[in-house]
C-alpha positions as CSV (number, residue, x, y, z in Angstrom):
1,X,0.0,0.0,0.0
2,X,1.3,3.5,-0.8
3,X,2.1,5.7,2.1
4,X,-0.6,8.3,2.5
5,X,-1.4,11.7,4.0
6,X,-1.3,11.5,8.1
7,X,0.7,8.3,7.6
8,X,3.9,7.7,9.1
9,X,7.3,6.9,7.5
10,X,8.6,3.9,8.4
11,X,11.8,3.5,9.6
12,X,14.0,1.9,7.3
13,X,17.8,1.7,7.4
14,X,19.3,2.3,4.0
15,X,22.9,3.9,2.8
16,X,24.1,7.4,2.3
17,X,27.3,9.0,0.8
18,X,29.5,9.5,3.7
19,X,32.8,11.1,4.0
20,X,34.9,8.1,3.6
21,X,32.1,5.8,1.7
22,X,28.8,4.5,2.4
23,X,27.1,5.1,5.7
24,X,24.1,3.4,7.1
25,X,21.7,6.2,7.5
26,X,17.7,5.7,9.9
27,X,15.1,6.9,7.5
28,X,13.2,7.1,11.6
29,X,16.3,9.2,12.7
30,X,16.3,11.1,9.5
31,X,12.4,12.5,9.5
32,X,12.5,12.6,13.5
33,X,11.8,15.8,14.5
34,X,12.6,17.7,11.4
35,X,10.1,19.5,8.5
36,X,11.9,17.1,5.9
37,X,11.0,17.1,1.5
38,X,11.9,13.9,0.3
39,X,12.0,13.9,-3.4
40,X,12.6,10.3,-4.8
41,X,13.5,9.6,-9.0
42,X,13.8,6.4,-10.5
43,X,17.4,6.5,-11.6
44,X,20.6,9.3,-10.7
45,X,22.1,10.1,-14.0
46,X,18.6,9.3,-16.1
47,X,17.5,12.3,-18.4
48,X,14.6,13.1,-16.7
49,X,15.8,13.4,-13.1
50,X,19.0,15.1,-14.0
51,X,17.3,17.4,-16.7
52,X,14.0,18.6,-14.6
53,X,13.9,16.7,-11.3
54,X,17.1,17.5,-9.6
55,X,17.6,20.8,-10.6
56,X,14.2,22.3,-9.6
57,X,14.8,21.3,-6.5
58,X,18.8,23.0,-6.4
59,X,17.3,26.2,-8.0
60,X,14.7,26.6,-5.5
61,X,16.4,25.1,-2.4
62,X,17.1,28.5,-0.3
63,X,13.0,29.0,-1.0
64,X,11.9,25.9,0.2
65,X,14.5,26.1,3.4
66,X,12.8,29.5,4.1
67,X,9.4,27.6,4.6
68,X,10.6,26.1,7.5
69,X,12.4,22.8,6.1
70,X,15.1,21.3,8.2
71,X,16.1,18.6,5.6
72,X,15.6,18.3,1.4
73,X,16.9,14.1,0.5
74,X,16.9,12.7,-2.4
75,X,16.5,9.0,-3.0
76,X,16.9,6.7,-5.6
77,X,17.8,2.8,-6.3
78,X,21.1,3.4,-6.6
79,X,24.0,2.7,-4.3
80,X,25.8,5.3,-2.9
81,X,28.8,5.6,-4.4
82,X,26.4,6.9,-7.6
83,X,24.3,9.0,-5.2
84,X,27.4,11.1,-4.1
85,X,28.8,11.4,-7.8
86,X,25.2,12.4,-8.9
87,X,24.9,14.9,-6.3
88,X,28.4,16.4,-6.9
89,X,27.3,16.4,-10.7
90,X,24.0,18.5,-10.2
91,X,25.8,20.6,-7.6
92,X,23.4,19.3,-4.7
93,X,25.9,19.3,-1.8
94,X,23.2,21.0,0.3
95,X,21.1,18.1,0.4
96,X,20.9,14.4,2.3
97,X,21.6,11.5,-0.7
98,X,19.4,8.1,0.2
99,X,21.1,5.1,-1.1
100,X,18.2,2.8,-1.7
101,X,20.4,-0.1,-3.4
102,X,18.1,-2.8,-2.0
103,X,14.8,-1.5,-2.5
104,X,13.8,-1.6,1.3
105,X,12.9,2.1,1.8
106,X,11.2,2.4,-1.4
107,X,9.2,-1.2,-0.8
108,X,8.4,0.4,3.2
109,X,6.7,3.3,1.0
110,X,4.6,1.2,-1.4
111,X,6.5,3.5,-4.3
112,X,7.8,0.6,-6.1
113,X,7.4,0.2,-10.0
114,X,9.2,-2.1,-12.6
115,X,11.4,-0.3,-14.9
116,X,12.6,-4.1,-16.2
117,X,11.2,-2.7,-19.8
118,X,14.3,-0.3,-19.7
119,X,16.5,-3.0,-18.2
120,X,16.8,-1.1,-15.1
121,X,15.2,-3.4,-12.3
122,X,12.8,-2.6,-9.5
123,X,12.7,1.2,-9.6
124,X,10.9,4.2,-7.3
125,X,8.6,6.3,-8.2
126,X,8.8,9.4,-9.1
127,X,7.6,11.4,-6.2
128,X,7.6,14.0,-3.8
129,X,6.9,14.6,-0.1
130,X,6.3,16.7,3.1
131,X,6.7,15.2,6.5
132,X,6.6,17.2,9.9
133,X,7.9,15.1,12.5
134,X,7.7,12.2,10.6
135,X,4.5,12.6,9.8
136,X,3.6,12.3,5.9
137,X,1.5,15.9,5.0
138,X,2.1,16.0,1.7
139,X,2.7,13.1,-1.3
140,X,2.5,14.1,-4.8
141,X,3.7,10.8,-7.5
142,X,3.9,11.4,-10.8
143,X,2.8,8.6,-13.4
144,X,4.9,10.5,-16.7
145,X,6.7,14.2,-16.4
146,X,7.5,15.5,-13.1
147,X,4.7,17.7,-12.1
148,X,3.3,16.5,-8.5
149,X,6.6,15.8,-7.6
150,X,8.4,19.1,-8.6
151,X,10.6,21.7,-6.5
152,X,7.4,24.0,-7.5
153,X,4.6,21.5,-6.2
154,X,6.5,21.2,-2.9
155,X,6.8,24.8,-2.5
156,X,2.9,25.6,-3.0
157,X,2.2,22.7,-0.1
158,X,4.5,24.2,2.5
């Protein structure tokens, strides 16, 4: 089932790009206490996400911090060695990288699709959310394009 409005986000422990290599990161730990936009894409480095995705989210970073966000992640099915060389590509230093190599966190969400038509696997969807506390109060998933989940859909939630 996917994760809903008022629902909480499980707690999940996945990888992120550390300083000296992959770190095990608490999605519960993460979102605990925080206003935190997770935006998740189906693949770092895919034209879509690195064309549109990402970079709304870079250009309009400083706006959505200024709403009261603690955290912006980003999350993909990727490991997190391509995470850290995807966010140093899009210039996204700013933001937390989620390593979902295993499909746990994304499976925990109910976000999963099958991409195995593009030889890519078990994939998330594209998606975007709000969680205060973590408490899910917005979720926008986009189907084709990114428009639910865009930098400018967050930012008319908040």
């Amino acid at each position: 089932m996917t994760i809903s409005t008022g629902d909480k986000i499980p707690d999940v422990t996945i990888k992120t790009n550390g300083a000296s290599g992959p770190e095990d990161i608490s999605t519960g730990e993460l979102f605990a206490g925080k206003r935190v936009v997770l935006f998740g894409v189906p693949g770092a480095f895919t034209p879509g996400c690195s064309n549109t995705h990402m970079p709304g989210f870079v250009i309009k970073a400083d706006e959505i911090r200024d709403k009261g966000v603690d955290t912006i992640a980003c999350m993909a099915v990727n490991d997190a060695f391509v995470m850290g060389a995807w966010q140093e590509n899009q210039n996204a230093q700013a933001f937390t990288m989620l390593a979902d190599g295993n499909v746990e966190f994304t499976h925990a969400l109910g976000l999963e699709m099958d991409a195995s038509g593009a030889g890519m696997g078990t994939r998330c969807k594209r998606f975007a959310l709000i969680a205060n506390d973590g408490v899910v109060e917005y979720i926008g998933v986009d189907a084709k394009g990114v428009h639910e989940s865009s930098a400018e859909a967050v930012l008319d939630k908040l």
